[in-house]
C-alpha positions in Angstrom: -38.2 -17.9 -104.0 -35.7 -15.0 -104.5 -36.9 -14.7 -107.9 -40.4 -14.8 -107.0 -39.6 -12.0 -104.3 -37.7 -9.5 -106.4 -40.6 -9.6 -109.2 -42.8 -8.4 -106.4 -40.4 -5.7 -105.4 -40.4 -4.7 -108.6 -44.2 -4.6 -109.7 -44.1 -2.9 -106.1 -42.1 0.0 -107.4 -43.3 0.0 -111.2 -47.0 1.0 -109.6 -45.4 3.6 -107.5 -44.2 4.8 -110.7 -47.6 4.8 -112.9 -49.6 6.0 -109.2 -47.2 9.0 -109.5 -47.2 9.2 -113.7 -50.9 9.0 -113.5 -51.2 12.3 -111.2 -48.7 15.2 -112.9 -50.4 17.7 -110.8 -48.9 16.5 -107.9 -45.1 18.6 -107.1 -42.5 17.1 -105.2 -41.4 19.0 -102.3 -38.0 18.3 -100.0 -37.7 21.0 -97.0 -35.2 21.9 -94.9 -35.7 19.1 -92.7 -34.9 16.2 -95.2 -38.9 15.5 -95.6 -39.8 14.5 -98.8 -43.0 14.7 -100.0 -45.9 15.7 -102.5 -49.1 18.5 -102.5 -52.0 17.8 -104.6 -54.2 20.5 -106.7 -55.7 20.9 -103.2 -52.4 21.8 -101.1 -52.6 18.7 -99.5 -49.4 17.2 -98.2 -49.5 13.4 -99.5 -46.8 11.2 -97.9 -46.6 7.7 -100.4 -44.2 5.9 -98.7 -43.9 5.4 -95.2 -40.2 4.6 -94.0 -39.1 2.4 -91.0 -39.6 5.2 -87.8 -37.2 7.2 -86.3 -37.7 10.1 -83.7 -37.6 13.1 -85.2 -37.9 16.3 -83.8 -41.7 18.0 -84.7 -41.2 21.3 -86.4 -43.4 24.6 -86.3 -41.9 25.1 -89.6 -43.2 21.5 -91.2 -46.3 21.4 -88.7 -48.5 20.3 -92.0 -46.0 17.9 -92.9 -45.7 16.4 -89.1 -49.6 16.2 -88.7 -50.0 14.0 -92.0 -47.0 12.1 -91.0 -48.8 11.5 -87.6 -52.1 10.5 -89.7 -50.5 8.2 -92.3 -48.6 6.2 -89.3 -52.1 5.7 -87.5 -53.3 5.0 -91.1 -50.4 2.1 -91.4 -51.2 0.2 -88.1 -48.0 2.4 -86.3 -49.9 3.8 -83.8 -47.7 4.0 -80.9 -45.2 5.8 -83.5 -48.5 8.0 -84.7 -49.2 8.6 -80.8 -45.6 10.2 -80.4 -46.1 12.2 -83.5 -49.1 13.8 -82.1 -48.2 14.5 -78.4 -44.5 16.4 -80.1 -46.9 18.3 -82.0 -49.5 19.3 -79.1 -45.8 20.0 -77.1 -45.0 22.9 -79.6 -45.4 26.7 -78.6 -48.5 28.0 -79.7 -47.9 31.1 -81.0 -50.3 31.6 -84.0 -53.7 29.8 -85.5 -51.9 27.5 -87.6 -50.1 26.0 -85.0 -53.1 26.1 -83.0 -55.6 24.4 -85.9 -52.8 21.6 -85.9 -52.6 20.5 -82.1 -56.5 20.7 -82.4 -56.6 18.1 -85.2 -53.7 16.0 -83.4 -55.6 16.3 -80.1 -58.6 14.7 -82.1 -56.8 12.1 -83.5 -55.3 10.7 -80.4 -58.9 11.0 -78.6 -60.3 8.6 -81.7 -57.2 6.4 -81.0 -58.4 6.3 -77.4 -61.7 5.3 -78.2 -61.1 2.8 -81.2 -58.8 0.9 -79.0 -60.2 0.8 -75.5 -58.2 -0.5 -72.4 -55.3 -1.2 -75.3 -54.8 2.9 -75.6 -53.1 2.9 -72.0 -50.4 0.8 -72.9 -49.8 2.4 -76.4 -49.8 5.9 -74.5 -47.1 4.8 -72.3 -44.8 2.7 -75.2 -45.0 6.8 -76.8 -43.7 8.5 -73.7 -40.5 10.4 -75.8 -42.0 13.7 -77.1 -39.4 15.7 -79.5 -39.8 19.3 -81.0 -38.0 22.0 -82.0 -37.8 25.5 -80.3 -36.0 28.8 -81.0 -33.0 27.7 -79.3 -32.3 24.0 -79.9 -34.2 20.8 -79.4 -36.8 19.5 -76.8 -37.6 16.3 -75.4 -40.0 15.1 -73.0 -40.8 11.9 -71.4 -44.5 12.1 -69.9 -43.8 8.9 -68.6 -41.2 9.4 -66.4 -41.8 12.8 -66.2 -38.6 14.7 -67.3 -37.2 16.8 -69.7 -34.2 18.6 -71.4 -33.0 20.2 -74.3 -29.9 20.2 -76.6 -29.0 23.4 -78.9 -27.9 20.8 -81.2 -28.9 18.2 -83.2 -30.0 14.8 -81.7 -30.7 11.0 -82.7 -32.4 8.6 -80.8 -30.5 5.8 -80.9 -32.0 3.2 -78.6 -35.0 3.0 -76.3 -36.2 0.4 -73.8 -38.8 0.4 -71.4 -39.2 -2.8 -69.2 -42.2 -2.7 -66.1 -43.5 -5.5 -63.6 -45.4 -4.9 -60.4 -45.0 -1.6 -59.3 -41.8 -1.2 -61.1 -40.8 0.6 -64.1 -37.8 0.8 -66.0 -37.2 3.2 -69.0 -33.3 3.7 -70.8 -32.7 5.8 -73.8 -29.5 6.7 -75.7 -29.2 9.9 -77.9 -26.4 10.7 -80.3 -25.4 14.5 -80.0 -24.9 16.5 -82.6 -23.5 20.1 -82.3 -23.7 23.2 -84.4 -27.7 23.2 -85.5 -28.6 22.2 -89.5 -28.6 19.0 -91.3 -26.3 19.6 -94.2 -22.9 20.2 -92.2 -21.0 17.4 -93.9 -20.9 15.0 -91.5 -21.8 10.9 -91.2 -25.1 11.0 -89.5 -24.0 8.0 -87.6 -21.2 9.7 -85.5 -22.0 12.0 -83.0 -20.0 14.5 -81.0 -21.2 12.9 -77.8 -23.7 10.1 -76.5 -26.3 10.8 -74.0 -28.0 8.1 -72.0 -30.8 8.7 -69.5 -31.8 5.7 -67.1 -34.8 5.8 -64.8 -36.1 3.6 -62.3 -39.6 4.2 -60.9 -40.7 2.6 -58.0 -44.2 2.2 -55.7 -42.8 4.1 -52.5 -40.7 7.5 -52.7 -36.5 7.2 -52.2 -35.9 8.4 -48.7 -33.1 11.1 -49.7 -31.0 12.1 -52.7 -28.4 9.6 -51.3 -30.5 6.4 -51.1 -30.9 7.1 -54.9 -27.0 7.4 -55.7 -26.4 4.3 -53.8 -29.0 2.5 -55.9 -27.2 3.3 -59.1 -24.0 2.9 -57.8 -24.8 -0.8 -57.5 -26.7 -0.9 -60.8 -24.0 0.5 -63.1 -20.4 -0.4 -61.4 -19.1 2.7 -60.4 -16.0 2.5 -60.0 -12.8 2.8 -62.5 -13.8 6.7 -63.1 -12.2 9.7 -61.5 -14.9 11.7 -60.4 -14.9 15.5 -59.3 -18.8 16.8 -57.7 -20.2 19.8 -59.8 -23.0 20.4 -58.1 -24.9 18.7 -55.1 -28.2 19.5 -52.8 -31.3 17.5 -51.9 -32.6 17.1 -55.4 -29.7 16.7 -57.4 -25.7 15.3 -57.6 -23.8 16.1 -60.8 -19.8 15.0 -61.7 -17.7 15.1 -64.3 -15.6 11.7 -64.6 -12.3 10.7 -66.9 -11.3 6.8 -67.5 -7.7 7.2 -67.7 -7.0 3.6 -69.0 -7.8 2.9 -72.6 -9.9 4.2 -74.7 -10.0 7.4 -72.7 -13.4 8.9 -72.5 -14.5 11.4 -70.0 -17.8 13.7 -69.5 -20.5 14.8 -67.1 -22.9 13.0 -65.0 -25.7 13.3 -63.3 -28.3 11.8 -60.6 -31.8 13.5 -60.1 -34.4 12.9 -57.4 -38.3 13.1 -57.9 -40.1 11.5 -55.4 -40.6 8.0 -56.4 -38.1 7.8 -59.3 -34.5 8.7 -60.0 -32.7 9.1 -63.2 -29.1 8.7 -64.2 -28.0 10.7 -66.8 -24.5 10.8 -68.6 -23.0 12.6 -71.6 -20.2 10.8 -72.7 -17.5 12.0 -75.0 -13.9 10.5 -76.4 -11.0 12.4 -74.9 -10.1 14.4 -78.0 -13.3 15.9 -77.9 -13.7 16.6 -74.4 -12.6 20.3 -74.1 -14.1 21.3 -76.9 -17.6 19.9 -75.7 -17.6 20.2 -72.2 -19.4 23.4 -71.9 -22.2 21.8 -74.1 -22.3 19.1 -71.8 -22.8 20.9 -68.9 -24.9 23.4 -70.2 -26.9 19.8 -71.5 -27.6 18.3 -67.6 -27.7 21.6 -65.5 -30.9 21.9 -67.8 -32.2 18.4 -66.9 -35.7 18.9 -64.9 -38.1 16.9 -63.8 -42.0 17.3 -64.8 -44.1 17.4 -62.0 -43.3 14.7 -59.1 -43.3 11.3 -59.0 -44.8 9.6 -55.8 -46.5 6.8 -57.6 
């Protein structure tokens, strides 16, 4: 059976060899980004092997490269990856025709995904909630779901996302590895970070009466105590901290807990405690930038 399968693996890769022998007009391109790619006779970006998905953040730079990216995922049977393509890339500034063109073709592709699949798009739409792109001064991310946003003036991974609903309840986590300094090619392992960021949200069918119903809810949801905790910032909408854990391993950063009508989220950027000087500022500047998108009452 192993035998069997590594024969297939490699007539697999002995036709991706001829396919590419057999067309010399094709060039090979690798952008500043990492993407790796070829352009026909005709410019065309052509994208021959599709990797497992990770968020990355959409470009104005690469927007050709994105758009076929987006095409060739709904082209693959991805189309909840495709669907988050497109929305990052209708999310971009536009600031001249070639951006434009491209949110007009990914606008059309998403409106075909809605109609080819019905009742089924709802669900898919709301599985692509994270929205990443790139802006002059760091990184962007969006949830349209549960309608908040931030950015990072760094580099950032997404590491791990679940999102878990029953009757008028949703639940959505994510967990981002922080990278600063911008660039790709700084010499680090892409699998450490300088920080981790996770944001929880809990959405429910009627509105949280105050700011402080909402802290008490996560206080019983993620064990509160152990930290020592000093308040930043507080008012109606908001309550932000910075915390330590003084028994081992040491860790400390900045959290946060945000009101918006029917939801709340919980966000915290953590850090080990040699690194926590140096990135505390980053940190802060990080969740005094948290917002919320529109409001929430359903």
């Amino acid at each position: 059976m192993n035998a069997r399968r590594c024969c297939f693996i490699t007539i697999l890769l002995t036709a991706e060899t001829i396919l590419l022998a057999q067309m010399p007009d094709w060039k090979f391109f690798r952008d500043r980004e990492g993407n790796s790619y070829f352009i026909d006779r005709g410019g065309k970006i052509r994208i021959t092997s599709m990797k497992k998905y990770r968020y990355r953040p959409v470009s104005a730079r690469a927007i050709d490269y994105y758009l076929e990216y987006g095409t060739e995922l709904i082209k693959e049977h991805r189309p909840v990856e495709a669907l988050s393509v497109l929305k990052s890339i209708r999310a971009l500034k536009s600031d001249n025709q070639r951006i434009y063109q491209a949110q007009v073709k990914a606008t059309e592709l998403i409106m075909k995904m809605s109609k080819n699949n019905g009742a089924r798009f709802t669900s898919m739409n709301e599985s692509a909630s994270l929205m990443l792109f790139q802006s002059d001064d760091g990184i962007e991310i969006i949830n349209d779901q549960m309608l908040y946003s931030f950015k990072v003036p760094g580099r950032v991974a997404v590491l791990r996302k679940v999102d878990r609903s029953r009757l008028e309840y949703r639940y959505s986590g994510i967990l981002f590895g922080i990278l600063s300094g911008r660039g790709r090619d700084d010499g680090r392992d892409a699998d450490a970070y300088d920080m981790m960021m996770a944001v929880d949200t809990e959405k429910f069918a009627v509105p949280y009466k105050n700011l402080a119903a909402a802290v008490d809810k996560w206080k019983g949801n993620i064990g509160y105590e152990g930290l020592t905790r000093v308040v930043l910032e507080q008012d109606e909408r908001r309550y932000i901290c910075s915390f330590r854990n003084s028994a081992e391993p040491r860790y400390g950063g900045i959290e946060g807990i945000f009101l918006n009508g029917a939801s709340s989220h919980y966000v915290r950027l953590v850090s080990s405690e040699g690194r926590l000087a140096a990135q505390r500022d980053l940190m802060r500047k990080i969740i005094e930038g948290f917002c919320t998108v529109g409001k929430a009452d359903r």
